[in-house]
C-alpha positions as CSV (number, residue, x, y, z in Angstrom):
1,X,0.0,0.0,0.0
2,X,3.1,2.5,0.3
3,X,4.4,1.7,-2.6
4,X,0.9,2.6,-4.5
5,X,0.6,6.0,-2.5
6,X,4.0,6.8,-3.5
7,X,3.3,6.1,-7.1
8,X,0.0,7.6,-7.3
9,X,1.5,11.2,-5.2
10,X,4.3,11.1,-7.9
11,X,2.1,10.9,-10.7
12,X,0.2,13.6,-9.4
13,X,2.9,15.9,-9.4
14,X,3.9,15.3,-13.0
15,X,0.4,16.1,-14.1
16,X,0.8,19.1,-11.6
17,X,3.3,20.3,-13.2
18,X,2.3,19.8,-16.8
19,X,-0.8,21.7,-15.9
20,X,1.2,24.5,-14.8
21,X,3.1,24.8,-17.7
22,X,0.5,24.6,-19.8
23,X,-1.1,28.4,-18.1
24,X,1.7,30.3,-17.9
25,X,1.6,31.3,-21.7
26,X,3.5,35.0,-21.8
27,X,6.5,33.7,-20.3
28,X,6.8,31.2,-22.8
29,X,6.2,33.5,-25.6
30,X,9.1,35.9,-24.6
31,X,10.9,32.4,-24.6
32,X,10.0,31.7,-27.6
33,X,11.9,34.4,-29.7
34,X,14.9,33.9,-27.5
35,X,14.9,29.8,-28.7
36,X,17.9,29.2,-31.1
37,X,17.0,25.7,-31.5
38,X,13.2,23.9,-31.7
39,X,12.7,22.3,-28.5
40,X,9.7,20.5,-27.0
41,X,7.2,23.0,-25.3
42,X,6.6,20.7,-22.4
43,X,9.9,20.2,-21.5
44,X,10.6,24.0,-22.2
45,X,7.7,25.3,-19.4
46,X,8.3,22.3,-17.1
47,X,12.2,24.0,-16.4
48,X,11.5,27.6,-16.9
49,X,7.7,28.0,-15.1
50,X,7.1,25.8,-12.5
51,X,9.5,27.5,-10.1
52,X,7.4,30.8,-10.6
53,X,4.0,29.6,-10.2
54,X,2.6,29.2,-6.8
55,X,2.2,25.4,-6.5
56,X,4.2,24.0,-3.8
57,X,7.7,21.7,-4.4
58,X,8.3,18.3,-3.7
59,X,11.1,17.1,-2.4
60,X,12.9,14.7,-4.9
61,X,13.2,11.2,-2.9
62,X,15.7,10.2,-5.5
63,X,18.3,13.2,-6.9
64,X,20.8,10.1,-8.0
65,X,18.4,9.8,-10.5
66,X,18.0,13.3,-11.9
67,X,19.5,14.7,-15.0
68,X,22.9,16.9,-14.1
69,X,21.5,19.1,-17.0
70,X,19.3,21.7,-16.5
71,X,17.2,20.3,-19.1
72,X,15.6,17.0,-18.7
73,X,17.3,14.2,-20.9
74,X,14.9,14.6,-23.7
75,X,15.9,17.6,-25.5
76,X,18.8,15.4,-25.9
77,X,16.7,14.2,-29.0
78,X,17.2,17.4,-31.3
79,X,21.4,17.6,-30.5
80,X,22.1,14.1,-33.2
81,X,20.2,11.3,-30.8
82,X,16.7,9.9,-31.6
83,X,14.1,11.8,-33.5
84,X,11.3,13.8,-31.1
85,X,8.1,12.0,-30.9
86,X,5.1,12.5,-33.0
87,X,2.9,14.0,-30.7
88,X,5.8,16.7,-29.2
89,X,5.5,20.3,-30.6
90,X,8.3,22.8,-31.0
91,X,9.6,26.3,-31.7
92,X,11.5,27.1,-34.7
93,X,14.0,29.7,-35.5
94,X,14.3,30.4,-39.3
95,X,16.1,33.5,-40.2
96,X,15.1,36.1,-43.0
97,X,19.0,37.3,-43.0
98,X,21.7,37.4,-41.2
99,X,20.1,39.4,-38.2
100,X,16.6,39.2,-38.5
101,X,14.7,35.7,-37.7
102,X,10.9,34.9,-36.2
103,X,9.8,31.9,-34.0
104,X,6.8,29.4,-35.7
105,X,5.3,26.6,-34.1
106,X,5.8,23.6,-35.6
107,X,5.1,20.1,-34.3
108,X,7.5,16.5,-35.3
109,X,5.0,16.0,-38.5
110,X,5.3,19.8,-39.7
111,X,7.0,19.3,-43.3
112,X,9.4,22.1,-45.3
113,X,6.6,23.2,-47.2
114,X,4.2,23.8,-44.4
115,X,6.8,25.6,-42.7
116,X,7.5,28.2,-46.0
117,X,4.3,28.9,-46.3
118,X,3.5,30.1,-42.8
119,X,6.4,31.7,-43.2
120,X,4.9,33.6,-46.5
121,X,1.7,34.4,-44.7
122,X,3.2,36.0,-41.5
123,X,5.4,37.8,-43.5
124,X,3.1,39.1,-46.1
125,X,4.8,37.8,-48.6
126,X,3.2,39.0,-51.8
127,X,3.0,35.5,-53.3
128,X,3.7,31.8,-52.0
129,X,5.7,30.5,-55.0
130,X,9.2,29.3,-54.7
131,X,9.8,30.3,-51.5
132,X,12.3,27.4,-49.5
133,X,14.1,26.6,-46.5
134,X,17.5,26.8,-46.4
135,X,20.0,24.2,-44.3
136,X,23.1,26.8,-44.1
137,X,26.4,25.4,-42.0
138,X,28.4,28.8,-41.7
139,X,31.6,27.8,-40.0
140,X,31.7,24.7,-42.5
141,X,30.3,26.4,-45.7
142,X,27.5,24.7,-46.5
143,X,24.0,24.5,-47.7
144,X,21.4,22.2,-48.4
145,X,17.5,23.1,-50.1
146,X,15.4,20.8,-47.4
147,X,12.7,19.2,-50.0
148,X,9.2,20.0,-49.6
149,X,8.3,16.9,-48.1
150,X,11.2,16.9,-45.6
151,X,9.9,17.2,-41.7
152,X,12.3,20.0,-40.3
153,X,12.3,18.9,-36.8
154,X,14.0,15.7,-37.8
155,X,16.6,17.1,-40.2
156,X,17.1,19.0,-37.3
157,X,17.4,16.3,-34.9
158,X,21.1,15.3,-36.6
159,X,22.3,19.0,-36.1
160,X,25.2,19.2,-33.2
161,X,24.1,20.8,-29.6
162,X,26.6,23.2,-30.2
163,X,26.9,24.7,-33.6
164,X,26.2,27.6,-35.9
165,X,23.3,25.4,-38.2
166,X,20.6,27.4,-39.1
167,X,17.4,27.5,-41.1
168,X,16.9,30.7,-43.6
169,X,13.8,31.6,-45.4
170,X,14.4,32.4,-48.9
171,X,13.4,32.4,-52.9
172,X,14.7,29.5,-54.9
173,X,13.5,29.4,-58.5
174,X,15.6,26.5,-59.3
175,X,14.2,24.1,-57.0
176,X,11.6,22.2,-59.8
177,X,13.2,24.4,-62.8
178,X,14.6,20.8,-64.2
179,X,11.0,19.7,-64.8
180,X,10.7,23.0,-67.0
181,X,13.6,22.6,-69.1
182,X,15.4,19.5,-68.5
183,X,17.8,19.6,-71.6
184,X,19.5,22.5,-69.8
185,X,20.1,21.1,-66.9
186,X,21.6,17.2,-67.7
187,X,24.0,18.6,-71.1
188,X,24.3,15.6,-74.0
189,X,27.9,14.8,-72.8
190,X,27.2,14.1,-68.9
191,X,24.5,11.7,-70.0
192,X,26.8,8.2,-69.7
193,X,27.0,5.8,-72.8
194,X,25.0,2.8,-71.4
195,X,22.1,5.4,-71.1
196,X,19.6,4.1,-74.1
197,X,19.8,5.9,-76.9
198,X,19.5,3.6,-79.9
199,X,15.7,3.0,-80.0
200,X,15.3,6.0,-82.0
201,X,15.4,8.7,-79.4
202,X,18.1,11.6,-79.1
203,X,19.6,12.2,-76.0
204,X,17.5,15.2,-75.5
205,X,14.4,13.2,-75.9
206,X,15.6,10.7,-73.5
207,X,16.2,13.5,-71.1
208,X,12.8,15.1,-70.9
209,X,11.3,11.4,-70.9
210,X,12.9,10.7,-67.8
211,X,12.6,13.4,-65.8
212,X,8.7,14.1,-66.7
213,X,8.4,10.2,-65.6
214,X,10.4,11.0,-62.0
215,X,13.4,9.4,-62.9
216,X,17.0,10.3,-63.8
217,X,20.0,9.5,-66.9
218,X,23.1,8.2,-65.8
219,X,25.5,10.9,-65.2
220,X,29.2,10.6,-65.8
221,X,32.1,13.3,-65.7
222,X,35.4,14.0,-64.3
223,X,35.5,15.9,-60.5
224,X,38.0,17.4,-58.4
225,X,37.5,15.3,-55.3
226,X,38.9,15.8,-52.3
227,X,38.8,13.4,-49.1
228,X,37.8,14.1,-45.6
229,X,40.6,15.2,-43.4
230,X,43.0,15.6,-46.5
231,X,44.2,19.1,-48.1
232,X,45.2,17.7,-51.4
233,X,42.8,17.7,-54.3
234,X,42.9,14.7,-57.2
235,X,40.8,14.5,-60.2
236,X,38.7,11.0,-60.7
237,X,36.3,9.7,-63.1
238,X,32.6,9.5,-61.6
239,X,29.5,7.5,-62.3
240,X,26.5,8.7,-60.9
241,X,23.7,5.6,-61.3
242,X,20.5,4.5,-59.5
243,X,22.3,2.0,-57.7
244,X,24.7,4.7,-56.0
245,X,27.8,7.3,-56.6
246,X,31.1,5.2,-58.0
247,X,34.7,6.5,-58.8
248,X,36.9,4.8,-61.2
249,X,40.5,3.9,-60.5
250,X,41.6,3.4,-63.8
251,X,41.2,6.3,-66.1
252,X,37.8,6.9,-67.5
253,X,36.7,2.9,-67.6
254,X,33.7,1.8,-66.3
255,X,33.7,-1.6,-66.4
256,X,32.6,-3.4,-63.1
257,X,36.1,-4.5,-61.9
258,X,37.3,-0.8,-62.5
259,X,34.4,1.2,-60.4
260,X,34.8,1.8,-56.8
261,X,31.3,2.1,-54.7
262,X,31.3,5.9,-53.2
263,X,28.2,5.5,-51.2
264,X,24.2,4.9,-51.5
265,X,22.2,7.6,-52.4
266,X,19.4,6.8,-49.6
267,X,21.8,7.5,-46.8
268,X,23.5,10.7,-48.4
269,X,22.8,14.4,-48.6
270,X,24.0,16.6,-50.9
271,X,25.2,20.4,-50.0
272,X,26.4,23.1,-52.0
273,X,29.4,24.1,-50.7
274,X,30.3,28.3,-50.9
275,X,33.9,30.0,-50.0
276,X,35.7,26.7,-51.3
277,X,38.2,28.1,-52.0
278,X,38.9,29.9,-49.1
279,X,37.6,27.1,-46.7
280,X,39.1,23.7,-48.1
281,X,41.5,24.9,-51.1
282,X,39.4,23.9,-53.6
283,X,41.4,24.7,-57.5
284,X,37.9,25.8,-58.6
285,X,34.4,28.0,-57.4
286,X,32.0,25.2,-58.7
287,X,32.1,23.3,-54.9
288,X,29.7,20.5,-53.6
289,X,30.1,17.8,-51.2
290,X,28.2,14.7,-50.5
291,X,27.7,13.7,-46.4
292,X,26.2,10.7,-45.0
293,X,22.9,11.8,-42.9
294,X,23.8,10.0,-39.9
295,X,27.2,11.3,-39.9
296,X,28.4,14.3,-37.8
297,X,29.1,17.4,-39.4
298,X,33.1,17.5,-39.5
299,X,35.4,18.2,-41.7
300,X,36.4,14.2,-41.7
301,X,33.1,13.9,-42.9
302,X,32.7,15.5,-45.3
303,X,33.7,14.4,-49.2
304,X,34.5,17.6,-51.3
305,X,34.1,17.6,-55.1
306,X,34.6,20.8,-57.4
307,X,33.2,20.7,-60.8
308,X,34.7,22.5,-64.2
309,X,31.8,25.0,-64.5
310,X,28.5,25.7,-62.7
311,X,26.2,24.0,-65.6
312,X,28.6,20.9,-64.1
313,X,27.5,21.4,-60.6
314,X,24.2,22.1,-61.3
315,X,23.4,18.4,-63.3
316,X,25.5,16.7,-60.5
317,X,23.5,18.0,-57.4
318,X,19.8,18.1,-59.9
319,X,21.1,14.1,-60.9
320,X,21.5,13.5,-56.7
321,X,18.0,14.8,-56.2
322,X,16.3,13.1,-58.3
323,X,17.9,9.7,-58.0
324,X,17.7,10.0,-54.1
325,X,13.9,11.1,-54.1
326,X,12.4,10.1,-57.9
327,X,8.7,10.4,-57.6
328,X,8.5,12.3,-54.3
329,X,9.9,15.5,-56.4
330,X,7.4,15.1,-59.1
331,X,4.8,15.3,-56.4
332,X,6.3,18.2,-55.1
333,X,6.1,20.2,-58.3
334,X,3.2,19.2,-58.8
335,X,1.7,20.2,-55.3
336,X,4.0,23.7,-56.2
337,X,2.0,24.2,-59.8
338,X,-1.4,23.9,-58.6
339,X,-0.6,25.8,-55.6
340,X,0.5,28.6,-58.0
341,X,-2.2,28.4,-60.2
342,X,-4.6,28.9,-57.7
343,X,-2.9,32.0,-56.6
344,X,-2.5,33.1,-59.9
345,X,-5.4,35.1,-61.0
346,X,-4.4,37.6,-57.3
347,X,-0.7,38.1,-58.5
348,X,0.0,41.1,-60.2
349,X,2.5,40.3,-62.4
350,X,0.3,37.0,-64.0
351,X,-0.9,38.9,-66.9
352,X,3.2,39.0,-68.3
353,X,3.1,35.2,-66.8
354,X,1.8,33.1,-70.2
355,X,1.1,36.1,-72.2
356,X,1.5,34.2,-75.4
357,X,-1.2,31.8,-74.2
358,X,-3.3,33.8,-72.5
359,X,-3.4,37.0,-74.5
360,X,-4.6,38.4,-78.0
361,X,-4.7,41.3,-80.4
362,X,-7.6,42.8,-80.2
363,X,-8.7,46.4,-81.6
364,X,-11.4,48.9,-80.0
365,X,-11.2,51.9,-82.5
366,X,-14.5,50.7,-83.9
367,X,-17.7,51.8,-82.6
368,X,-19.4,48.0,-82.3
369,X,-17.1,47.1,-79.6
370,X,-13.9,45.2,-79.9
371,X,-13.1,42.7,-82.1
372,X,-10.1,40.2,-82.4
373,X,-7.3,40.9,-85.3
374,X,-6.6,37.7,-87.0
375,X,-4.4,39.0,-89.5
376,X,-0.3,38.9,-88.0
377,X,0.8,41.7,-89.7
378,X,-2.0,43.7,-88.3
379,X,-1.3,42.5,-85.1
380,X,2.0,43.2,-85.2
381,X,1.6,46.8,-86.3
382,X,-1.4,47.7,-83.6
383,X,1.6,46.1,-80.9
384,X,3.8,48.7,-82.4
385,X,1.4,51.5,-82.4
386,X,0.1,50.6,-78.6
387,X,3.4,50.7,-77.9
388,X,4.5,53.9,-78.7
389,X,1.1,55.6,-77.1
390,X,2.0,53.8,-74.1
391,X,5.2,55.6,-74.0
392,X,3.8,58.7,-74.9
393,X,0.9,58.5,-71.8
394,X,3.7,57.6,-69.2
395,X,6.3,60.5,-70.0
396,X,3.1,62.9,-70.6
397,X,1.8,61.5,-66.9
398,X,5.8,62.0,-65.7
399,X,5.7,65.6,-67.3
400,X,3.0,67.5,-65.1
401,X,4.1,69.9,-62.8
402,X,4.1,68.3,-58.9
403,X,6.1,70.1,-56.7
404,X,5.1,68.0,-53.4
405,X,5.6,64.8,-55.6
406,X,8.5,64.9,-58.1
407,X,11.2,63.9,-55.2
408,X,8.8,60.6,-55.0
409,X,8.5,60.3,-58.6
410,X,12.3,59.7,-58.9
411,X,12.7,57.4,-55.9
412,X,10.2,55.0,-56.2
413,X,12.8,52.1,-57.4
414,X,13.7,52.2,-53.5
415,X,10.7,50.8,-52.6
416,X,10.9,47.8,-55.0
417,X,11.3,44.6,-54.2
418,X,14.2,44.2,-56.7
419,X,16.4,47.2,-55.7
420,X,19.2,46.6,-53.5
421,X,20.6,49.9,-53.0
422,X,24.5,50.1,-53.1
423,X,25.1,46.2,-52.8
424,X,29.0,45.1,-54.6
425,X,29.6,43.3,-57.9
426,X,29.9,40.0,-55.8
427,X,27.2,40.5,-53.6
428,X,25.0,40.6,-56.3
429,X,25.9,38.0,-58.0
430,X,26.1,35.7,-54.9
431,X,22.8,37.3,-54.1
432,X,21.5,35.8,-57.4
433,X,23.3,32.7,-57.1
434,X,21.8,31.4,-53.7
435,X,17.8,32.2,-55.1
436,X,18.8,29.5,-58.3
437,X,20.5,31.7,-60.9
438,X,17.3,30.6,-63.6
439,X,16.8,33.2,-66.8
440,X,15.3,36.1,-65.7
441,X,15.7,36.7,-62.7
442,X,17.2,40.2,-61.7
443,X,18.0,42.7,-59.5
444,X,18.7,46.4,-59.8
445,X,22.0,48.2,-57.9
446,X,23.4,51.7,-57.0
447,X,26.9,51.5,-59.6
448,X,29.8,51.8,-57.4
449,X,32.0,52.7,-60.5
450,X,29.6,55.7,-62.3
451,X,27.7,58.2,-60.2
452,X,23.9,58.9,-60.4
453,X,24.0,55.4,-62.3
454,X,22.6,52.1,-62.1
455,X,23.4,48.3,-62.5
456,X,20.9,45.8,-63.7
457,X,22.1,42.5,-62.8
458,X,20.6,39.6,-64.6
459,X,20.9,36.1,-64.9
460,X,20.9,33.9,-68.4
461,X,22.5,30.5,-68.8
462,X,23.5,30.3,-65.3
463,X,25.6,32.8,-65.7
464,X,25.3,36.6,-64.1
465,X,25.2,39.5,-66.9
466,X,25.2,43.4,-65.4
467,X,24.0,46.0,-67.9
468,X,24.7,49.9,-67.2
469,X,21.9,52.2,-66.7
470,X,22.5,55.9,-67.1
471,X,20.7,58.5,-66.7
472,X,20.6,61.3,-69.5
473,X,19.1,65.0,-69.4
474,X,16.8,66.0,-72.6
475,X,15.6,69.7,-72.0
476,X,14.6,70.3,-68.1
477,X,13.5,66.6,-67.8
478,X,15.5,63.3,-66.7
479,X,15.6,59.6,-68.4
480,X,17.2,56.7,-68.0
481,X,18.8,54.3,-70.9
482,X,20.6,51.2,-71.3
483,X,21.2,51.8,-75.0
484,X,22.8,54.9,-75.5
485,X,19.2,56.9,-75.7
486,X,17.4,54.9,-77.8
487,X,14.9,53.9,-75.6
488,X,14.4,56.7,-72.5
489,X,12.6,56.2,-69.3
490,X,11.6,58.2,-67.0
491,X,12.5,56.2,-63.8
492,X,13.5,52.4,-63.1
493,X,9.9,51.4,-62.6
494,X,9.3,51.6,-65.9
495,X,12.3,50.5,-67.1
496,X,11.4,47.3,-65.5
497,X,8.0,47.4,-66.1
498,X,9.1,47.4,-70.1
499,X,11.7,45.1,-69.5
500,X,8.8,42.6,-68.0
501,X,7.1,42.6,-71.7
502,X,9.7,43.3,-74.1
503,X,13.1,41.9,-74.0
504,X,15.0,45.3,-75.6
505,X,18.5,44.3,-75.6
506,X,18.5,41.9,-73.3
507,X,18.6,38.1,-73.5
508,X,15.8,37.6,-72.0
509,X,12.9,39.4,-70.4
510,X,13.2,40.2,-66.7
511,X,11.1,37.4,-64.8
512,X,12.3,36.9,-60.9
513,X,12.7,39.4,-59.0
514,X,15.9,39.0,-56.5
515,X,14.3,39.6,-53.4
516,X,15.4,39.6,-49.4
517,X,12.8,39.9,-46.4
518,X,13.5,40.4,-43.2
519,X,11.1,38.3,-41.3
């Protein structure tokens, strides 16, 4: 009969206590924002509260037994243990920047996705599309896009109690942009010889067959590779296939007695690796490394590979992807496209989305209404025309005298999205680098070289192209011109706004934004 009252008082404390914990809600929302890491709420108030609430202590009959911690053994699960249970909730820290971050609540079954687009909504993001968490590893230069379908408490779970690991909340247009255009991603001479090719269909072909159907080519190329806790660098022959990663270790052979077995794909994680150069010595800027997922994040651990050019790096870490996850990724972009579709008709920038499919020549100078011009030179000439007028009406609207507004008028690029005031050369372009580097996407910079000038820094063919913009007096008025005052605008705005429609004398027509929020 003791031994029952003893049980039963202690079982009444523990519910006690969790009771407790479970009122005292403002102190554990100013703990919330002070949280680094997601840890379990219940564990969180059981430490922190109970001491200022006014239920009475217990004596402990058996301190031997009692954690030395000042957390109970349990958090122990999110510093590389055993994954949180299902029915545990948490707090997450996921940074905007480098300084600014906000707290969500997430439980063990909360998935990437879920988390980005709370993020989205608290932030007031002005759409939900491409938005992703990041997995950045600053002291060890690294970074990982979680999938979509990833649960974030449990990639967090194998992060080290002590370390610098964070989650960051930002755009990445390249995430599904394979699914788009395939052939750009996986180029004809990466795709390995035993891929099949002789039934009548190119390698292009083959390409876009695959990776619409989930699956992936065999990739094959030559990498700098360097091994965990060595500084030297050697360049091997790789085979990338669904059965794993293999190195040769004679020449470029691939014949079964000649390839080496790297690792499984199901047990390794891919990260983009930035500063290689700096960090490990790498002879190139086109780093990645592969690490197993149960491993701890150490140098040792770590396999370094640097590829010739970006377009390299790009098919290797796409080719890991999709052999690692196959269908799961399709899902995902297709969860992404009818997500996008449905906020589609609310964006503001949809009607420039699928012009060409979406949008006709039509002409309203008759008195019966409009009526749809089927003829293509027509149609080409009323474009012409409608442009022009639209010209006209925007430098006429730019023209009227407005004292209390003209200062306004010529600063409203600050308020864009896409302007990022006097950011470097590099900055920019690692700016556009870590948001996926796809055609398009752009940003618009203060020049450091030419006063009262601009840069617009755009990306085509993974590579990053910056165009002057210079502003040029005509009369008592002020433009702006890329091409030596051919075409004039009166601010950036509309030079983007054009740009958006028509691609001028660019390679493309600006698409993506480059844009940074601080949560």
């Amino acid at each position: 009969m003791e031994v029952e009252v003893f049980r039963r008082s202690m079982i009444e404390t523990v519910s006690r206590r969790d009771s407790v914990s479970v009122k005292c809600s403002p102190a554990s929302q100013n703990l919330r924002m002070s949280t680094p890491r997601s840890i379990p709420l219940s564990i969180r108030n059981t430490h922190r509260e109970f001491r200022a609430s006014s239920a009475p202590l217990i004596p402990n009959p058996f301190p031997e037994l009692c954690s030395p911690t000042p957390f109970p053994v349990l958090t122990g699960s999110l510093g590389g243990r055993n994954p949180p249970s299902n029915s545990s909730t948490h707090v997450l820290r996921v940074f905007g920047d480098a300084t600014h971050s906000r707290s969500v609540l997430v439980t063990s079954g909360t998935t990437a996705h879920d988390v980005c687009k709370m993020l989205a909504q608290n932030a007031h993001c002005t759409d939900e599309e491409s938005w992703a968490l990041i997995e950045h590893h600053s002291a060890l230069g690294l970074e990982r896009c979680l999938e979509d379908h990833e649960l974030v408490v449990q990639v967090q779970s194998s992060w080290p109690v002590e370390s610098d690991t964070k989650l960051i909340f930002r755009k990445n247009y390249a995430k599904y942009e394979f699914f788009k255009k395939p052939v750009l991603f996986f180029p004809e001479h990466m795709i390995s010889d035993s891929a099949d090719v002789t039934k009548g269909m190119t390698s292009s072909e083959l390409v876009q067959n695959m990776v619409k159907s989930g699956s992936c080519p065999e990739i094959q190329g030559l990498l700098h590779v360097r091994e965990g806790g060595k500084k030297s660098w050697k360049k091997l022959y790789f085979v990338l296939r669904r059965s794993g990663l293999y190195c040769s270790n004679k020449g470029q052979s691939k014949e079964p007695w000649h390839l080496q077995f790297v690792g499984d794909l199901e047990d390794l994680n891919v990260f983009t690796v930035f500063n290689g150069r700096k960090l490990y010595g790498a002879p190139g800027e086109h780093v990645f490394c592969i690490k197993a997922s149960k491993d701890r994040f150490r140098c040792q651990n770590l396999k370094l590979m640097c590829a010739d050019s970006e377009q390299s790096r790009t098919c290797w870490i796409t080719a890991f992807r999709l052999f690692k996850h196959g269908k799961q990724l399709q899902c995902n972009y297709q969860l992404s496209q009818s997500s996008t579709r449905l906020h589609k008709p609310s964006r503001p920038d949809s009607k420039y989305t699928d012009r060409d499919e979406s949008m006709v020549a039509m002409d309203f100078t008759g008195k019966s209404g409009g009526r749809v011009i089927q003829n293509p030179h027509e149609a080409q000439n009323a474009e012409h025309e409608e442009g022009l007028n639209w010209r006209k009406r925007e430098a006429l609207r730019h023209s009227l005298p407005s004292s209390s507004h003209g200062s306004q008028l010529t600063a409203v690029h600050q308020v864009q999205p896409w302007f990022h005031g006097g950011v470097s050369r590099a900055e920019a372009q690692r700016l556009l680098e870590e948001q996926g580097q796809v055609d398009g996407m752009f940003l618009i910079r203060d020049s450091q070289l030419h006063t009262q000038c601009f840069v617009l820094s755009l990306c085509y063919k993974l590579k990053t192209h910056h165009y002057l913009i210079i502003p040029l007096e005509q009369g008592d008025k002020q433009y702006y011109t890329m091409d030596d005052g051919v075409t004039l605008f009166t601010d950036l705005l509309q030079l983007v706004e054009f740009h958006q429609i028509n691609r001028g004398i660019l390679p493309v027509c600006l698409k993506h934004p480059c844009t940074c929020i601080a949560l």
